[in-house]
N, C-alpha and C positions, 0 to 999 in steps of 0.2 A: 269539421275541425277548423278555428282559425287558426291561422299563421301567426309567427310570432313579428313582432313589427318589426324588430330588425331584419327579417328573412323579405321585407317588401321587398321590391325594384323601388319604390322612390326611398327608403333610407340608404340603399344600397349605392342608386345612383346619388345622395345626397353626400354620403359618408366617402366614395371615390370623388365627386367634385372637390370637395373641402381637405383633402387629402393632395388634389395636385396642385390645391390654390398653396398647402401649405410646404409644397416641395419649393413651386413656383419665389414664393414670399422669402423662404432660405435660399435660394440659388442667389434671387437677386440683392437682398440682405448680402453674402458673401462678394459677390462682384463687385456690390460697391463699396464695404469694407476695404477689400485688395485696391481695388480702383483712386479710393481715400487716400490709405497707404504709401500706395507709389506715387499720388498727386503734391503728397507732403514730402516726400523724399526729392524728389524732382525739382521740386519750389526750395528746398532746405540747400540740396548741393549746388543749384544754379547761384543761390544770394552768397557762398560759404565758397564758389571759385572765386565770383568779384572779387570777395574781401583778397582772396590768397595773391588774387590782381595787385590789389593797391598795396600790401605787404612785399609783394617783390619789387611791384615797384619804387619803393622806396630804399628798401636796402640797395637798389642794383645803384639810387643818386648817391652812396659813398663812394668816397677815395679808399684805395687798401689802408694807408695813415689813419684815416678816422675810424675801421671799423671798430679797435678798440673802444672807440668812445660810441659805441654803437646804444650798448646797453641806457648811459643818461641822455641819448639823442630819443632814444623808443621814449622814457618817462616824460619827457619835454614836449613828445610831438604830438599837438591836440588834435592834428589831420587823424593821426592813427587809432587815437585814443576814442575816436568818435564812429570812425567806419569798423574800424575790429578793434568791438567792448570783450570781446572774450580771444585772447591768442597768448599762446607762450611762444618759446623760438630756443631753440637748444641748439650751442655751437657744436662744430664737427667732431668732438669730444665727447660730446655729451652732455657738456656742462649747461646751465640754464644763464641766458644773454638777457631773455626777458620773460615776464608772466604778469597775467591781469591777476587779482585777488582771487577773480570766480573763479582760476585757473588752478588753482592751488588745489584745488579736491580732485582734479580729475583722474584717474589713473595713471599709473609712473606709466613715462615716454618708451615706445620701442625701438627699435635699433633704425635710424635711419631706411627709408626706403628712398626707392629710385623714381617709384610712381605715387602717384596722387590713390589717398585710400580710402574711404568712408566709414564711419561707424556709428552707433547709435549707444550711446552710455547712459544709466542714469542714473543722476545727484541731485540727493534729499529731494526725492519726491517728482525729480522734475527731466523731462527725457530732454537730450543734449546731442544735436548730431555733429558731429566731430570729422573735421578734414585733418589729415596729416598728409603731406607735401614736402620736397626736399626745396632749398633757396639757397641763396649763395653762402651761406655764412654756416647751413646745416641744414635743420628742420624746424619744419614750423609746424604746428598743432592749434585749429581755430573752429571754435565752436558756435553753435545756433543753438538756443531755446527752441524746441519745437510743442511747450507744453501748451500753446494757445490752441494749436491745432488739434493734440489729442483732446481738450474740452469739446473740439469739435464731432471728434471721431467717438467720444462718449455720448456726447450729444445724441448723435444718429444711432447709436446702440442702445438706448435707454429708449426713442419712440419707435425703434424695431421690434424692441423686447415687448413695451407695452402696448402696442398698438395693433403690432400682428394680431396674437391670439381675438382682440375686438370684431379686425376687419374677418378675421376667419368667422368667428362667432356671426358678425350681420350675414356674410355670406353664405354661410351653411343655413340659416332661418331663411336667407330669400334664393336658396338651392332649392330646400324641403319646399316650401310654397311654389316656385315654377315647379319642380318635377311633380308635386299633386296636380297643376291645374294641368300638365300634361299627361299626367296618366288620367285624368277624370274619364275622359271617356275610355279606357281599359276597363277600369270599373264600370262602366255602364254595358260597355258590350256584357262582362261578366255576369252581370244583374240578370242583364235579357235572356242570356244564352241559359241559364239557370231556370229560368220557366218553360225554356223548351221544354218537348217532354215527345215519347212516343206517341201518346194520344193525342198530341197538337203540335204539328208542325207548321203552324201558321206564322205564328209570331216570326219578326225580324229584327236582327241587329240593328242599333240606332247609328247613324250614318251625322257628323257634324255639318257635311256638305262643301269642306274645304277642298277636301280631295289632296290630300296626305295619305301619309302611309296606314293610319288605321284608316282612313275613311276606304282606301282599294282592299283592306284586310276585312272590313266589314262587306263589301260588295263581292266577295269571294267567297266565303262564309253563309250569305244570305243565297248566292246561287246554288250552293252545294246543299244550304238547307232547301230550295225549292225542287231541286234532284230528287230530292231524297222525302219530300212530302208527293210529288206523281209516282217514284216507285214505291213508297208506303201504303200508297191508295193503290196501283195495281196490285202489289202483292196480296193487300185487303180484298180488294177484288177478285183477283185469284184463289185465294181459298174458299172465299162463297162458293165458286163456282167447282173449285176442286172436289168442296164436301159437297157437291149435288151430283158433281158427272161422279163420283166413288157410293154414294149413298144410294144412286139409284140403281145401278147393277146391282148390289150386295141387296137391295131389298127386292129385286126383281129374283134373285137367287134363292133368299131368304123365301119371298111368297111362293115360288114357286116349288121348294121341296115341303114348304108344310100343308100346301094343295095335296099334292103326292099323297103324303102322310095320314091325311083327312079321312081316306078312304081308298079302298083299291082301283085300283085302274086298269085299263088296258095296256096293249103292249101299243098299240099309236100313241097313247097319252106318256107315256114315257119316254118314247123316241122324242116329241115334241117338245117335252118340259126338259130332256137331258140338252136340245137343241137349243135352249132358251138359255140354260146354263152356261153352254160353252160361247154361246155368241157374248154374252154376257163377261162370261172370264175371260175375252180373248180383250173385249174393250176394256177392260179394269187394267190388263196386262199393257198392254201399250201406252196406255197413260202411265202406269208406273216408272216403266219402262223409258218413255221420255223425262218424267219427270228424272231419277236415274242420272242419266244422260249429264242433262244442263245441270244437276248438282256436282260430278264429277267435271264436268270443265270448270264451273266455278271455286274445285278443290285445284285447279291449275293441272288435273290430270289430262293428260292429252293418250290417248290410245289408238291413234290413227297410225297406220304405217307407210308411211310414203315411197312407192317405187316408181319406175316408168311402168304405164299404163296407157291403155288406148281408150279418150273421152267416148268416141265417138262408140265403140262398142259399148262402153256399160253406156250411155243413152240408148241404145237400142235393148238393152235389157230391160231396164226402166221403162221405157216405154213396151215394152212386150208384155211388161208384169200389170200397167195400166190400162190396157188395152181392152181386158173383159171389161171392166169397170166403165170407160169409157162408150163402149157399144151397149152395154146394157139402158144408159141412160140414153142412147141416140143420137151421140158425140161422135165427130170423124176424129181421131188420133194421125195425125203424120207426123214426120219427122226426116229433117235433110240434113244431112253431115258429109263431110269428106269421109272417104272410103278407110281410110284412118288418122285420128285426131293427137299424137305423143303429146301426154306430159306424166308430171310426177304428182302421184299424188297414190288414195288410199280407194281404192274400185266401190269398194261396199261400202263405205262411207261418201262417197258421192254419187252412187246409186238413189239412196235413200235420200239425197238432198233432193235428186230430178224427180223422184217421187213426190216428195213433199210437195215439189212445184206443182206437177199434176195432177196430184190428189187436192190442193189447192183450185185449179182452173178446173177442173169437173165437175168439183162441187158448187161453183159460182157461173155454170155457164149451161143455160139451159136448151135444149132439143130443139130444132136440131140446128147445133153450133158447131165451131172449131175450135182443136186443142192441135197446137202446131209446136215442134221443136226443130231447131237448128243449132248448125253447131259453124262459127266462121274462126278461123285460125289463119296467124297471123303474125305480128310483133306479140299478140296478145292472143291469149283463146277463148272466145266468146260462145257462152253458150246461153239461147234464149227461149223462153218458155211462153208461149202469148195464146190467148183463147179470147173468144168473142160472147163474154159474158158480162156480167153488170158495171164491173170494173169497180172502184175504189174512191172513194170520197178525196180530194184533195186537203180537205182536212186529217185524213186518216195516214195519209201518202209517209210524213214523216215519222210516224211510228208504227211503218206498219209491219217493222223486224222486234221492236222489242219485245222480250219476253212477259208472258202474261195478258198481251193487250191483243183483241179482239175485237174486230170490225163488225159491228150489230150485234151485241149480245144475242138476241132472238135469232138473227139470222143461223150465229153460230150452235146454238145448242139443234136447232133442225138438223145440221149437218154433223152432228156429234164430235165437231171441234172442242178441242179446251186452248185453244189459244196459242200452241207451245210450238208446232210444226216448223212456220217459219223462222222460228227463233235457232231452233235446231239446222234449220239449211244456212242460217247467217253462221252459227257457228264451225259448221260443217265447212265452208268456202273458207271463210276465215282462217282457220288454222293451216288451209291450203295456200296460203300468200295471199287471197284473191279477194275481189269486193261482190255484195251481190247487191242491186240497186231495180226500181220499179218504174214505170211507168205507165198511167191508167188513166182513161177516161171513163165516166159516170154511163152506161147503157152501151159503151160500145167494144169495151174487155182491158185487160190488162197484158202487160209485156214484163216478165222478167228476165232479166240478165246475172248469167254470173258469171264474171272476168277472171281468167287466169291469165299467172306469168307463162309463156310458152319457157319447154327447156331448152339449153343451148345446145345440147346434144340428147339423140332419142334410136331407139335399135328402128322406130319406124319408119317407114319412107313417109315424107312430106311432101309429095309432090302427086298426089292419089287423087284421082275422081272424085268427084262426089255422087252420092247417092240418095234418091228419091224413095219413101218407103211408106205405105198409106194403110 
């Protein structure tokens, strides 16, 4: 389904750019309107005191005798007639002493003021700003044309009007063109990311090399897909191997009751084939059984129940349960802990972690060898599982907890491993606060550790012997 264009990011980012260019272009439009405005008011009443200057000061050059003859002194006097072309002058009556022609239209005079006043009138067609002011004689009333200025202030309105909408128009075309050439590569990531596919996790995100914000969104993405192609190949991996360790007991089951069937048998032959059965269903059981497990921890179910607990007893369980096992192959089993090890955790659940361990070093440590455990407590509780068996490829070292993955395929189907063991003690420690970490050399064994928090408070005593047990 395509999108519709306007729902892109770049009309979207082009239609908000062009949006604040044209808030922007009104604000400043307005500012300098008001800015215009008060620039002509300021320039109008600064030239409109002068005049009211040279008017007072000329009536203040009469005698009280002359001011009678005030009125043919004003028509006579070309000084006045020339600085103030627009003034009337009303005595303290009311009466009118003098007026120019242009005067004549302007609105009737108001009552005397005490203060200087301004105003803004307009006559036929033409705006007139108007000083009224008291002088000796009464009031005078003197006028400014300020109709040159509004040509001006039309002026700058007429290429606001027509000019905005333009500059908006080139700017919105050269928004739309940078925000495509910036999103190009979103669309190309897009393109790539689209032929991903389950079956091929090869492919990678195209990277400009600028090292911006897509190019680290692309280097994030590309690691997340190379995650996710090593565990699409182990899990691949892991089902081969699941449908062979599940297919061969079920056909070892299978042949062995249509043998039965074939013909009768004795009663050893039945003991023997029922013995084949159960060995058979006991291993189908376990692998379900882990597998199980590691699907419920990755449903975020946790079933463990953490109480105080003593390490060092369930390790001596664990090892008591490994122990046939151990001697059967020709393996010495020991095991050193303090006489009691407090912490918190879940007994049976890290039973079968220590198990795992040495069901791990038995199977990789051949006759006659050592399987050693210890337990050193501390700020930290350290419990380590080491045998002197083939040990671990350093190449294998860092994955050798995750799930599914197995050190010598061959190796591992001899020993009837499916891969899952350690994965389950990594998650086992884990939910426990704790880390559990390897170290191995090639022909001369491996050491596991698994760290716990110690608790701050425990019903056991901390201060116990240790004990030697072989």
């Amino acid at each position: 389904m395509t999108d519709s264009p306007t729902h892109s990011i770049r009309f979207r980012l082009t239609a908000a750019y062009t949006a604040v260019l044209a808030i922007t272009f009104a604000l400043i439009g307005v500012a300098i309107w008001v800015a215009l405005e008060s620039s002509i008011q300021r320039t109008a009443d600064r030239d409109l005191r002068a005049r009211l200057a040279d008017v007072r000061r000329y009536v203040d050059s009469f005698s009280p005798e002359d001011l009678k003859h005030l009125e043919e002194e004003f028509r006579e006097e070309s000084l006045l007639s020339q600085s103030v072309a627009n003034v009337r002058i009303a005595g303290a009556q009311g009466q009118w002493l003098y007026q120019t022609p242009s005067a004549e239209s302007w609105p009737p005079l108001s009552p005397p003021k005490s203060q200087i006043s301004f105003e803004t009138i307009r006559v036929r067609n033409d705006r007139i700003r108007l000083l009224t002011a008291p002088i000796r004689v009464g009031t005078v009333q003197i006028g400014l044309s300020i109709g040159e200025f509004e040509e001006v202030k039309n002026g700058f309105l007429w290429t606001l009007g027509l000019g905005s909408p333009l500059l908006l128009f080139i700017a919105a075309l050269g928004g739309y063109w940078l925000s495509g050439r910036a999103l190009r590569p979103v669309d190309q990531i897009s393109q790539a990311a689209a032929q991903i596919s389950a079956q091929d996790l090869s492919a990678r995100l195209p990277s400009s090399g600028v090292g911006d914000e897509l190019d680290r969104l692309s280097a994030v993405l590309n690691e997340m897909l190379r995650r996710l192609q090593a565990a699409f190949h182990r899990i691949t991996e892991f089902t081969a191997d699941a449908s062979h360790e599940l297919r061969t007991p079920v056909s070892v089951i299978q042949t062995t009751a249509e043998l039965m069937q074939s013909k009768p048998r004795t009663v050893e032959e039945h003991v023997a084939a029922w013995s084949r059965v159960h060995a058979e269903t006991a291993r189908t059981g376990l692998l379900i059984s882990d597998l199980l497990l590691l699907a419920r921890s990755d449903a975020g179910k946790n079933d463990l129940e953490l109480r105080p607990i003593d390490l060092a007893e369930t390790a001596y369980s664990a090892a008591d349960e490994m122990r046939v096992i151990a001697e059967a192959k020709g393996l010495r089993l020991s095991i050193e802990t303090p006489k009691t090890c407090p912490i918190t955790g879940d007994a049976d659940a890290l039973r079968r972690a220590i198990c795992i361990l040495l069901d791990n070093a038995i199977k990789f440590t051949s006759a006659p060898g050592d399987v050693h455990v210890s337990i050193v407590s501390g700020e930290k509780t350290v419990l380590t599982v080491s045998d002197t068996g083939v040990g671990i490829a350093s190449a294998d070292l860092p994955l050798i907890f995750e799930r599914f993955y197995r050190v010598g395929k061959d190796r591992s189907r001899q020993t009837g491993g499916a891969g899952l063991g350690l994965s389950i003690a990594y998650w086992i420690v884990d939910r426990h606060g704790g880390e559990i970490t390897v170290a191995s050399v090639v022909g001369k064994g491996s050491i596991f550790s698994m760290v716990f928090p110690s608790p701050t408070a425990s019903p056991f005593s901390a201060s116990s012997p240790s004990s030697v047990r072989s």
